[in-house]
Structure formats: C-alpha cells, structure tokens
Residue frames relative to the residue before (quaternion, step in Angstrom):
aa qw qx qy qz dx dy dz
X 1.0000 0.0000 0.0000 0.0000 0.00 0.00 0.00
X 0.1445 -0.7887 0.5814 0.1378 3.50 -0.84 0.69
X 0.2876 -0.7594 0.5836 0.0041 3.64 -0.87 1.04
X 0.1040 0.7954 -0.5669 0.1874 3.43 -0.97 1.39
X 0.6152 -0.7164 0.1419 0.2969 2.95 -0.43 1.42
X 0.6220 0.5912 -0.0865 0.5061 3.16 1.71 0.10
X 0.7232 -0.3691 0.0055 0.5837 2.84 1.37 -1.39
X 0.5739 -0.6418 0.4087 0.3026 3.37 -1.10 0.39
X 0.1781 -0.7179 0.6726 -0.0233 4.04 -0.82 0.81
X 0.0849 0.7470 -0.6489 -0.1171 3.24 -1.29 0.85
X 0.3219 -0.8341 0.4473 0.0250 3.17 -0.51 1.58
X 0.4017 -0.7692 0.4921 0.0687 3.26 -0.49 1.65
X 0.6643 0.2309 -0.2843 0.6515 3.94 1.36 -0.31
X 0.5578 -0.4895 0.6345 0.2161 2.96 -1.80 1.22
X 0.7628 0.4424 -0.2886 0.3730 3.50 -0.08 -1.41
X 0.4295 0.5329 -0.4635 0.5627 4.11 1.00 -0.01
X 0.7864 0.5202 -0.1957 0.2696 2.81 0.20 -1.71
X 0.6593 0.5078 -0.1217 0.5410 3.63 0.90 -1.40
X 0.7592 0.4172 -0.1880 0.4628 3.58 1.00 -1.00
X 0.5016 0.4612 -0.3440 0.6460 3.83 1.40 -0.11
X 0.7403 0.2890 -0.4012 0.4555 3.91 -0.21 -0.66
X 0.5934 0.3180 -0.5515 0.4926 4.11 0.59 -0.19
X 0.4741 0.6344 -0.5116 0.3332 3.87 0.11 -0.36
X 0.7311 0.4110 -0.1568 0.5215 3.47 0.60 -2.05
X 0.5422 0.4785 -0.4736 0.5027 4.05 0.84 -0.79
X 0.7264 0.4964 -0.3652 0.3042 4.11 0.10 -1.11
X 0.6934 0.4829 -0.3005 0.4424 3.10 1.19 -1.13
X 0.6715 0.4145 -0.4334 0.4353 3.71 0.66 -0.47
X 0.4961 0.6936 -0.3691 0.3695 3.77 1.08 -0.43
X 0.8149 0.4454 -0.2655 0.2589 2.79 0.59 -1.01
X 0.3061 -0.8287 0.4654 0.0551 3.84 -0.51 1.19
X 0.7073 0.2014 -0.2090 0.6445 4.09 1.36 -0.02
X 0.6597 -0.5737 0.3396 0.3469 3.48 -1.71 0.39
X 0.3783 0.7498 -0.2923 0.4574 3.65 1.90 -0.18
X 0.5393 0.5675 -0.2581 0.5661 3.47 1.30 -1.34
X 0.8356 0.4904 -0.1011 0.2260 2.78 -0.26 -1.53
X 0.4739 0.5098 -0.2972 0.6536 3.21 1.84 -0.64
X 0.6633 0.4596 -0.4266 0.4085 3.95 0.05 -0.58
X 0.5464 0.5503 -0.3515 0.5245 3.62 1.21 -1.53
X 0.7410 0.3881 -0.4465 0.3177 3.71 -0.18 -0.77
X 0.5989 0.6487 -0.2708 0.3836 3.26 0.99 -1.36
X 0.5152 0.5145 -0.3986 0.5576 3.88 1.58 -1.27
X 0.7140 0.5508 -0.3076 0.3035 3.53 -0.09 -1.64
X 0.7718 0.4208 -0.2913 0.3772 3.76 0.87 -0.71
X 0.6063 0.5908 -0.2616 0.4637 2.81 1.62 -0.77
X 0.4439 0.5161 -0.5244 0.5114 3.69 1.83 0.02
X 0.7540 0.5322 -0.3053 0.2345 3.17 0.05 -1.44
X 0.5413 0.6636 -0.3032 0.4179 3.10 1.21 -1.03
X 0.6024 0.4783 -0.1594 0.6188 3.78 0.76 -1.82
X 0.9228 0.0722 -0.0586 0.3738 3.99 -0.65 -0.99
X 0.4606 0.5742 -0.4070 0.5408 3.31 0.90 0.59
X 0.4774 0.6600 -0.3063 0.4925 3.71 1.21 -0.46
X 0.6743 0.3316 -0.1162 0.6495 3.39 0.66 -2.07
X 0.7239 -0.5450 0.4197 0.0529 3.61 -0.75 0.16
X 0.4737 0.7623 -0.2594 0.3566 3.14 1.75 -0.03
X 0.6940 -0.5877 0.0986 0.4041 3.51 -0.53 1.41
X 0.3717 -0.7493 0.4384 0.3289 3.75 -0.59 1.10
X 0.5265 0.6467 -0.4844 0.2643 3.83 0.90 -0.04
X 0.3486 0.8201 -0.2665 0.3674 3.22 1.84 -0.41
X 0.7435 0.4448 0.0935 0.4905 2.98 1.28 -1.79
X 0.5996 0.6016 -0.1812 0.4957 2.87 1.15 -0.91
X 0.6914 0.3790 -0.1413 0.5986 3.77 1.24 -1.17
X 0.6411 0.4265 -0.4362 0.4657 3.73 0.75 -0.20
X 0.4746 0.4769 -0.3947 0.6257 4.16 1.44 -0.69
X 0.7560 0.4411 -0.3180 0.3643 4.08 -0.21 -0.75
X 0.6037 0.4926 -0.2867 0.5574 3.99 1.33 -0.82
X 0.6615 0.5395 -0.4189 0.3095 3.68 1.12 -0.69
X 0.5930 0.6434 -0.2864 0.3903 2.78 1.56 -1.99
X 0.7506 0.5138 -0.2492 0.3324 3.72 0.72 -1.26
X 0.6671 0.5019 -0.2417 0.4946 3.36 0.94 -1.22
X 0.4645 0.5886 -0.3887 0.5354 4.23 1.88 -0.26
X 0.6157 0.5572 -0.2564 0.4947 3.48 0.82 -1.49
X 0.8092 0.4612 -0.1746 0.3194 3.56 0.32 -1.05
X 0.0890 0.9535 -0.0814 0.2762 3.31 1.98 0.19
C-alpha cells in the first residue's frame, strides 16, 4: 500500500511499488545538481515504463514535485 499525504493507493504490483520508493530514496540522496540530473533522467524513465499502463498519474505527479523540491533545496 502506498500512503500520501493526501491519498492512499493500494498497489496490486510490487515492482511499481518497489520501483517508485527507490526513485523517491534517489531523489532525496541526491546532494549536487549532477545528482539530480541522473534522478530526473530515473523519474522519466518511470514515467516512460508506468505511465504507458495507466497507473495513477499522482504517482508521477509526486516524483516531478520531490524533484522540483529537492532542486529548491540546493
């Protein structure tokens, strides 16, 4: 189950599941603007892969909002 401060998802694929929280772990990792350029590069390469199948866009939506923040935080 994935929990957001908004809303809750229960995610029927592990591999979504497992593959979105290393996404959100990279972006907070990352500590220069170099990082942060790989993170984006991860983040399309979700969207690209589960964005296809149909799977909730808030997903997406919070992995584009953690970059913007974690850019800000610089």
């Amino acid at each position: 189950m994935l929990i957001h401060p908004k809303i809750v998802m229960y995610l029927t694929n592990p591999q979504l599941e497992n593959s979105y929280y290393k996404t959100v772990l990279v972006i907070e990792s990352c500590k220069t603007k170099e990082q942060l350029e790989g993170a984006s590069r991860m983040v399309e390469n979700f969207k690209e892969l589960y964005g296809l199948v149909g799977y909730p866009k808030a997903l997406l939506y919070n992995l584009d909002r953690k970059l913007d923040k974690q850019l800000w935080q610089l």
